[in-house]
C-alpha angles and dihedrals in degrees: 000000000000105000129198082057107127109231122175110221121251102223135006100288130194119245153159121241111233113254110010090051084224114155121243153181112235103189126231112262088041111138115226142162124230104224097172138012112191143127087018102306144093130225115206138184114238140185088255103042134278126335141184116237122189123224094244083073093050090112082064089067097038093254130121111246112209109298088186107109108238113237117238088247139005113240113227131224111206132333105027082203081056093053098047089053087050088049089050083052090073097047105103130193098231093229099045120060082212118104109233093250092055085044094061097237100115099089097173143352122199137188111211133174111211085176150032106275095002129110116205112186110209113198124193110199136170135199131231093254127012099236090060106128094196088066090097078048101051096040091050090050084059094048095049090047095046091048084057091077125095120243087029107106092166140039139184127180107195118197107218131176102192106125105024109237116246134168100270081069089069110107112227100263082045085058094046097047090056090036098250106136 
C-alpha cells in the first residue's frame, strides 16, 4: 500500500482518536492520510490529529479488507507459550511501526490453568508512556489476537507500570526498524 497519500473516505467510518483512545465519527468526504498500516489496522492523519481505523472499514478508504474468513481458531505447532508470544508480534502501537514484543512492552506471558482442562494466557504489558489512552485498545487487540489460538480458552492483558518502559527496552530489530542503532 503506498501511505501519505491523501484518500477521502468514502462513507462515515468508526475510529479511535490517537492518543486519548476516544471513539469517533470521522464523516464521509474527510480527507485523511494513511501513516502506517500495520496488525490490521490503519493509522491515518486527520484534520483533527491522528486516529486508529479497523480493517473492517478498509472499503471507506478504497481499500479491500481481508476477504479470508478467520478460523475459529488458529491451530498451534509447538510450544502453545511460543504461539501466544508470535500472536503479541502483530499487535502494533498505532503510532510506532514497531510490533509490542520488539518494543519492549510485553514484561511477562503466562499460561495458567484456573481449571481443570482450561488455558488461560495472563499478559503483563506495559506503553510507551503512562498517559497513553489507546493502552485498553492495544491490550484488547492482544487479547483478541492471543484468544485466536487453539488450546487458549482465557485471556488477560494486564497494563503495568513497574518498572516504567524506557529505549534501552527496544530489541535490536526493534532498534533497527526505528534507526536507532
Amino acid at each position: 500500500m503506498n501511505t501519505h497519500q491523501e484518500i477521502i473516505l468514502k462513507r462515515d467510518t468508526d475510529a479511535i482518536q490517537i492518543p486519548s483512545g476516544n471513539p469517533l465519527q470521522l464523516p464521509a468526504g474527510t480527507k485523511v492520510m494513511v501513516t502506517q498500516s500495520l496488525g490490521g489496522t490503519y493509522t491515518v492523519a486527520t484534520p483533527g490529529g491522528l486516529a486508529r481505523i479497523d480493517e473492517k472499514d478498509a472499503d471507506a478508504l478504497g481499500l479491500e479488507a481481508s476477504t479470508a474468513p478467520a478460523p475459529s481458531k488458529t491451530a498451534v505447532e509447538g510450544s502453545l507459550e511460543e504461539a501466544v508470544w508470535n500472536q503479541l508480534k502483530t499487535v502494533f502501537d498505532p503510532e510506532i511501526p514497531v510490533n509490542v514484543v520488539d518494543l519492549g512492552l510485553i514484561y511477562e506471558c503466562q499460561l495458567q490453568h484456573p481449571e481443570e482442562g482450561v488455558t488461560k494466557a495472563h499478559v503483563k504489558m506495559t506503553l510507551t508512556a503512562p498517559g497513553c489512552g489507546m493502552g485498553p485498545t492495544i491490550a484488547a487487540d492482544a487479547r483478541g489476537k492471543i484468544l485466536t489460538l487453539e488450546g487458549i480458552d482465557e485471556a488477560e492483558v494486564e497494563l503495568v507500570w513497574d518498572p516504567a518502559w524506557n529505549q534501552s527496552m527496544i530489541s535490536e530489530a526493534g532498534r533497527m526498524k526505528l534507526g536507532l542503532v
